[in-house]
C-alpha positions in Angstrom: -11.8 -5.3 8.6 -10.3 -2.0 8.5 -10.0 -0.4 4.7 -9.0 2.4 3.1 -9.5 4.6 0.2 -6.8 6.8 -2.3 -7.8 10.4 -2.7 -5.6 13.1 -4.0 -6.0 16.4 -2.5 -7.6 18.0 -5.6 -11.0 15.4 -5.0 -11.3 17.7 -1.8 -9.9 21.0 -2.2 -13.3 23.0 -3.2 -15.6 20.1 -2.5 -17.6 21.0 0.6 -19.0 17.5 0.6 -15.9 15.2 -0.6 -14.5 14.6 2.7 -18.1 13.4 4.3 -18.9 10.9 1.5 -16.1 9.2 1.9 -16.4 8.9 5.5 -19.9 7.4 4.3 -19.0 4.7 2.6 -17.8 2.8 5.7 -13.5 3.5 5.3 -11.8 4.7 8.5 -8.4 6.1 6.3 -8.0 8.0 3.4 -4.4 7.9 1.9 -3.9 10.9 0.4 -1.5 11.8 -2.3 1.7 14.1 -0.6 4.2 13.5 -3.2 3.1 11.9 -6.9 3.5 11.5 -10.2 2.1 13.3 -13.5 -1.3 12.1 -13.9 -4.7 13.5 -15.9 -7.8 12.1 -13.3 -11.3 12.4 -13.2 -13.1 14.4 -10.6 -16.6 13.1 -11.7 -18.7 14.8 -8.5 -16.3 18.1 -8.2 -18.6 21.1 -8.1 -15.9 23.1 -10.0 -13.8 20.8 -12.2 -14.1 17.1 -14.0 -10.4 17.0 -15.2 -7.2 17.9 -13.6 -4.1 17.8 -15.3 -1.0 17.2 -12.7 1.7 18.3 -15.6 4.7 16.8 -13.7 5.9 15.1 -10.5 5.4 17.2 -7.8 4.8 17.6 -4.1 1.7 18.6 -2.7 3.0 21.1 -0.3 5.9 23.7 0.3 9.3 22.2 -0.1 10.7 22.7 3.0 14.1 24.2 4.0 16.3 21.3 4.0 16.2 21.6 0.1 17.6 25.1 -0.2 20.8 25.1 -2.6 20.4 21.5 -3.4 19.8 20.3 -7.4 18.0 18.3 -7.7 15.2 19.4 -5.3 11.4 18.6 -5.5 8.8 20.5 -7.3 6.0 22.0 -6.2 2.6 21.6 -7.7 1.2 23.9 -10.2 -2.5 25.2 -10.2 -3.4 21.6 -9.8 -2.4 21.4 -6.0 -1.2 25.1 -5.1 -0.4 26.0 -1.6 0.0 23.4 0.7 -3.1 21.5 -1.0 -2.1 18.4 0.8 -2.4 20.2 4.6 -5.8 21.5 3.5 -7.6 18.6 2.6 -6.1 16.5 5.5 -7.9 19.1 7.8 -11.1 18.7 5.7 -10.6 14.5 6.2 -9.9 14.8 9.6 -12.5 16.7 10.2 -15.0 14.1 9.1 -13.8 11.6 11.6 -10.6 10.0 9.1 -7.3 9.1 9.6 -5.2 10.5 7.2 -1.6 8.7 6.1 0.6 9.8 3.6 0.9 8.6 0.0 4.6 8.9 -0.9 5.7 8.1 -4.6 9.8 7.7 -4.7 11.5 6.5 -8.3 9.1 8.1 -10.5 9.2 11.3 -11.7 9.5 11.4 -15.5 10.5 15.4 -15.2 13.7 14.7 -12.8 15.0 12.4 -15.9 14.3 14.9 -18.4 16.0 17.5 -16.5 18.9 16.0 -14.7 19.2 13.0 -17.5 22.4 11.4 -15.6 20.0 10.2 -12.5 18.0 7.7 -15.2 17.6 4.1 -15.4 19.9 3.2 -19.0 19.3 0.4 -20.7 21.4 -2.2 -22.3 21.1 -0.5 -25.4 21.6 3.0 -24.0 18.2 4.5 -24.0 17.6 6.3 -20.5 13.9 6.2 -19.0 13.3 9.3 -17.3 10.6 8.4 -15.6 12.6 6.0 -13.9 15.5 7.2 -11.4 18.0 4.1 -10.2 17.4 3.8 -7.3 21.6 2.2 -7.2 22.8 5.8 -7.4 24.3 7.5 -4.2 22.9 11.1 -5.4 19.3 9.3 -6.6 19.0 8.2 -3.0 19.9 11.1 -1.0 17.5 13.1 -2.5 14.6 10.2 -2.6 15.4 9.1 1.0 14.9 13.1 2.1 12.1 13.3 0.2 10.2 10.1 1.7 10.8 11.7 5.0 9.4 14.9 4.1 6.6 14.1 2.4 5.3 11.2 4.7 5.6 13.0 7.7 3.0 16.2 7.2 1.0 17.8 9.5 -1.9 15.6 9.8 -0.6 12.6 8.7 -0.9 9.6 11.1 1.0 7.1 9.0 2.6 7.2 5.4 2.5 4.8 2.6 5.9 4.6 0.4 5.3 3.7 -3.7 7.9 3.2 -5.9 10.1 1.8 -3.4 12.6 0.1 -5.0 13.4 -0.4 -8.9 10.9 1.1 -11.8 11.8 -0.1 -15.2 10.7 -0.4 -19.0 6.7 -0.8 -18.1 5.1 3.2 -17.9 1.7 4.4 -18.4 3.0 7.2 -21.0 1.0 10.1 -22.7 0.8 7.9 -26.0 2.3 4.8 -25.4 3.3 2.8 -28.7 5.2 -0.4 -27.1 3.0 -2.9 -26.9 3.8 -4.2 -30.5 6.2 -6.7 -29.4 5.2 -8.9 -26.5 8.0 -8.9 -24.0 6.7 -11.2 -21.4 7.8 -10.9 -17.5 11.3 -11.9 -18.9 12.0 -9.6 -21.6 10.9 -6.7 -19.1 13.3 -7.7 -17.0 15.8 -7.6 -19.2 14.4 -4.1 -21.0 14.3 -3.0 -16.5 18.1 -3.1 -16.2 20.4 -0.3 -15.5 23.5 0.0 -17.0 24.3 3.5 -15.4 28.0 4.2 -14.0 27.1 2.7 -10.5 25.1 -0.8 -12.0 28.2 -1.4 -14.3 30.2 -1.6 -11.1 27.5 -3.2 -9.3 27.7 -5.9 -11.8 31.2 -6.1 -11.8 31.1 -6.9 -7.9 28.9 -9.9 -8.7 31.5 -10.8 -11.6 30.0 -9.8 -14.6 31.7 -7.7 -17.4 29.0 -4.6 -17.5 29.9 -4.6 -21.4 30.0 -8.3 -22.1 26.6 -8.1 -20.2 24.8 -5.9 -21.8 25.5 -7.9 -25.2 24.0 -10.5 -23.5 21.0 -8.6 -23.0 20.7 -7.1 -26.4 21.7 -10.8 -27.6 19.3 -12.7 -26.0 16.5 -10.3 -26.5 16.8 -10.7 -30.2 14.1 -13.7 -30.8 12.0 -11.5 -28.6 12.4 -8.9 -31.3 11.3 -11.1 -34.2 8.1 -12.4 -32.0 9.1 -15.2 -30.4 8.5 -15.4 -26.4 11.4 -15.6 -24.0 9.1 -18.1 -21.5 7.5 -17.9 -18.1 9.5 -16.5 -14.7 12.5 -16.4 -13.8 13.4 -19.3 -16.1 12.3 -17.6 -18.9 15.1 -14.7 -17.7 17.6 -17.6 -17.1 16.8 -18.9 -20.7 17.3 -15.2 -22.1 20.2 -14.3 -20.0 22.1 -17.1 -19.0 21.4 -18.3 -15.5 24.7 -17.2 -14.1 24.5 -13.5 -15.7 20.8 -13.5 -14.4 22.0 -14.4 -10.6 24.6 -12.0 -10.9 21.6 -9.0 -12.0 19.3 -9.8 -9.6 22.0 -9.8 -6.6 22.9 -6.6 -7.5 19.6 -4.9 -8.0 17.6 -6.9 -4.8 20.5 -5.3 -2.7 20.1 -2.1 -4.0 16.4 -2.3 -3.5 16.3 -3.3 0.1 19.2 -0.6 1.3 16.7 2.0 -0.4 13.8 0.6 1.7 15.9 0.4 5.1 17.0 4.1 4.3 13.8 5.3 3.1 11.9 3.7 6.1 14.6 4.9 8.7 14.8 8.5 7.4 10.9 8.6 7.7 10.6 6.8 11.3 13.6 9.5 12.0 11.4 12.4 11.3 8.4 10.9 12.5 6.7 10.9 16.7 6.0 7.7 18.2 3.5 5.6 16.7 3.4 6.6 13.1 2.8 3.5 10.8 4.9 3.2 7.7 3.9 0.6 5.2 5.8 -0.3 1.8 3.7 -0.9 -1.5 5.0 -4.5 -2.6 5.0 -7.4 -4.9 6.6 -10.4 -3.5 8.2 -11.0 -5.8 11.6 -9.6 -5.8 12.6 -9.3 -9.5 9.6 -6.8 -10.7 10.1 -3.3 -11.1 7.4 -0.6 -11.0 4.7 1.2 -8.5 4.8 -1.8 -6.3 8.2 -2.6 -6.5 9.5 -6.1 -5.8 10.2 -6.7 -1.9 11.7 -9.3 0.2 8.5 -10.1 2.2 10.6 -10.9 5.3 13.4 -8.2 4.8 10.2 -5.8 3.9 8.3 -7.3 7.1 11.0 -6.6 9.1 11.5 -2.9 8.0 8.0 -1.6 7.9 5.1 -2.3 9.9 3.5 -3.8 7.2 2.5 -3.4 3.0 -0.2 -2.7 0.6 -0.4 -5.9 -1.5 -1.5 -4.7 -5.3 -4.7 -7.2 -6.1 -5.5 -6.7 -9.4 -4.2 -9.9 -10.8 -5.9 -11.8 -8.0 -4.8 -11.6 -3.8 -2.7 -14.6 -4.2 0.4 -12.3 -3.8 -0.7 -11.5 -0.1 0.1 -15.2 0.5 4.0 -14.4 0.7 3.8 -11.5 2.9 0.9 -12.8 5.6 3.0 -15.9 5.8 5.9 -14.1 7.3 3.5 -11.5 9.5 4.3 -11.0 13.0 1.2 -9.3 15.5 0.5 -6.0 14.5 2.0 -6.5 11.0 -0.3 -5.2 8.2 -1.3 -6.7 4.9 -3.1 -4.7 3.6 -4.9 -5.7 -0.3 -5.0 -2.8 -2.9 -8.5 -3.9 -4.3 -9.4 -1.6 -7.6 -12.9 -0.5 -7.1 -13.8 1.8 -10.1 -15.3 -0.3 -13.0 -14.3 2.2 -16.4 -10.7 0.6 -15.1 -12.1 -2.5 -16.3 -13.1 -4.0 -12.5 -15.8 -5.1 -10.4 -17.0 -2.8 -7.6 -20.1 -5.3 -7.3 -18.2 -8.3 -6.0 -15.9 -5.6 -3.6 -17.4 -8.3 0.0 -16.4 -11.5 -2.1 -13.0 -10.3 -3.3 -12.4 -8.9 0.7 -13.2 -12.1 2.1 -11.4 -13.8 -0.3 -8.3 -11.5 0.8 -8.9 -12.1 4.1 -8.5 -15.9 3.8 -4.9 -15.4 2.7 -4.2 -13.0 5.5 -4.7 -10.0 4.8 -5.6 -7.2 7.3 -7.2 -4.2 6.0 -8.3 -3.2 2.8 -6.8 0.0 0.2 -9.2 0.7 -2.4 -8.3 2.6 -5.3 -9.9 4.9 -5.8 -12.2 6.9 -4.0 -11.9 10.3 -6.4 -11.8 8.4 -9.5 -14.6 6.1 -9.7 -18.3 6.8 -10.5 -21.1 7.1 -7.9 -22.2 3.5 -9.2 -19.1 2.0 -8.4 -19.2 4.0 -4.6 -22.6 2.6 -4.2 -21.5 -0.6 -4.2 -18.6 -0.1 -1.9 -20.7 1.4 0.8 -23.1 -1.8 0.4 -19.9 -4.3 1.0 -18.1 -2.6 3.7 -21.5 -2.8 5.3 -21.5 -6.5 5.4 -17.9 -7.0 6.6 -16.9 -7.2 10.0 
């Protein structure tokens, strides 16, 4: 089973033997961060540093020329990443015998909201996210569809791996986070997840639904959430909180929106990129959640990409969807969490693979290969040595 481990270019930049101990532990690919989010990481075997501090969405590599005289535009790394950090520890991964694809995040980038605060997700009671851009707006997607094709298709890169495809919403790891006081459940997060920007208040009204009379709906029926009470389990529970009709009407909207992003996203890469260069989407099945792995159609996704990375953490049943609707060739790949101080279990890495692999999966991501101890890499040498 082929797998796969995350690196960013800072776990290799300056680490003579980074890019040979992770050829080591048995992986054939390393995706490597091109494009991502603000982050504070571990380096726990870097020769130089044990924290970095990414201070803001950036890319990984000179913005190229297609951005000159555009706003907004994608910002470079600071001394976290400088140069073209990204080309430098491809070379470095290559050299020890790995593929190298792309890791691409899209809609999130918590500076482009505080900067430009009109491209934000707004809420129903007007409170913008700016970590979130909607992905609905015609300005939001020219600039995210340009920047999946630049930053999947780098020098080096054999394939690319698109995050953030689609919707992200209320739920954000923030510096600080004070929102977990009130339990919202999957249905109040839907309900906290949707945009009432310019272009989703017209969206909505093309599925006929007053924006305004909506958005009292939402405020109104998140109300017993407020006082404690929980909204109930999947979609019913946002039927119960929004009226089933209302509810229809969002999720119309917002699953169209999310699958023209992913056709344009995936055709502006494919566009830029030579013959045989694999493009996968990060996914959850199902189509109503909003974050990293954005909610995906698994046949429209399927029929877009060659294939996704499946987020495990909660268990591999979500592969089930996608494998089901798998052609030859497709990959499902299983985003398997191998660093323990993120509360899982590197030890039982060959179980929870085989355990994939019985409900289809193809290959194997592990996260992640930079941030997790030499215990934890230990035992994910020992199980990729005892799968096929």
């Amino acid at each position: 089973m082929r797998a796969g481990a995350f690196l960013y270019p800072w776990d290799v930049i300056g680490d003579p033997a980074a890019a040979d101990r992770v050829a080591a532990l048995g992986v054939r690919q390393v995706t490597l961060a091109a494009a991502y989010h603000s982050t504070r990481a571990l380096t726990p075997r870097h020769p130089r540093h044990r924290v970095v501090t990414a201070g803001h969405a950036a890319v990984l590599y000179p913005p190229g020329g297609r951005w000159r005289g555009r706003v907004p535009r994608p910002y470079p790394a600071g001394d976290w990443a400088p140069g073209d950090a990204f080309g430098a520890a491809a070379e470095a991964l290559a050299a020890a015998g790995l593929d190298v694809h792309a890791w691409v995040v899209l809609a999130h980038n918590s500076r482009l909201g505080a900067e430009h605060p009109d491209t934000s997700v707004v809420n129903a009671y007007g409170d913008r996210y700016p970590w979130a851009p909607c992905v609905a707006r015609p300005e939001n997607r020219a600039y995210l569809v340009d920047l999946a094709a630049e930053a999947a298709v780098r020098p080096g890169a054999a394939g690319a791996e698109l995050e953030s495809c689609g919707w992200y919403g209320f739920a954000h790891l923030h510096a600080h986070d004070k929102v977990a006081g009130v339990r919202l459940g999957e249905a109040g997060e839907y309900a906290m997840s949707l945009c009432f920007c310019a272009t989703c208040r017209a969206g909505y009204g093309e599925h006929g639904q007053d924006a305004d009379r909506l958005a009292a709906a939402v405020r109104r029926g998140l109300e017993p959430v407020w006082r404690g009470a929980a909204p109930g389990p999947g979609w019913a529970g946002v039927e119960r909180l929004l009226g089933a009709e209302a509810a229809a009407a969002t999720r119309a909207w917002r699953e169209h929106a999310a699958r023209t992003f992913q056709e344009a996203a995936v055709g502006a890469v494919r566009a830029e990129a030579p013959d045989g260069f694999q493009v996968l989407l990060h996914a959850d099945p199902v189509t109503y959640h909003c974050g990293a792995n954005a909610g995906a159609d698994p046949e429209h996704a399927l029929s877009v990409a060659d294939g996704v990375v499946v987020p495990c953490t909660g268990g591999p049943e979500a592969l089930a969807p996608f494998a089901a609707r798998a052609r030859e060739h497709t990959v499902v790949a299983a985003n398997l969490t191998v660093v323990a101080g993120l509360g899982k279990s590197p030890a039982t890495l060959a179980a929870d693979a085989r355990r994939a692999a019985a409900l289809g999966a193809t290959e194997l991501r592990l996260y992640h290969a930079g941030l997790a101890s030499d215990e934890d890499l230990a035992h994910v040498e020992k199980a990729l040595s005892r799968l096929p």
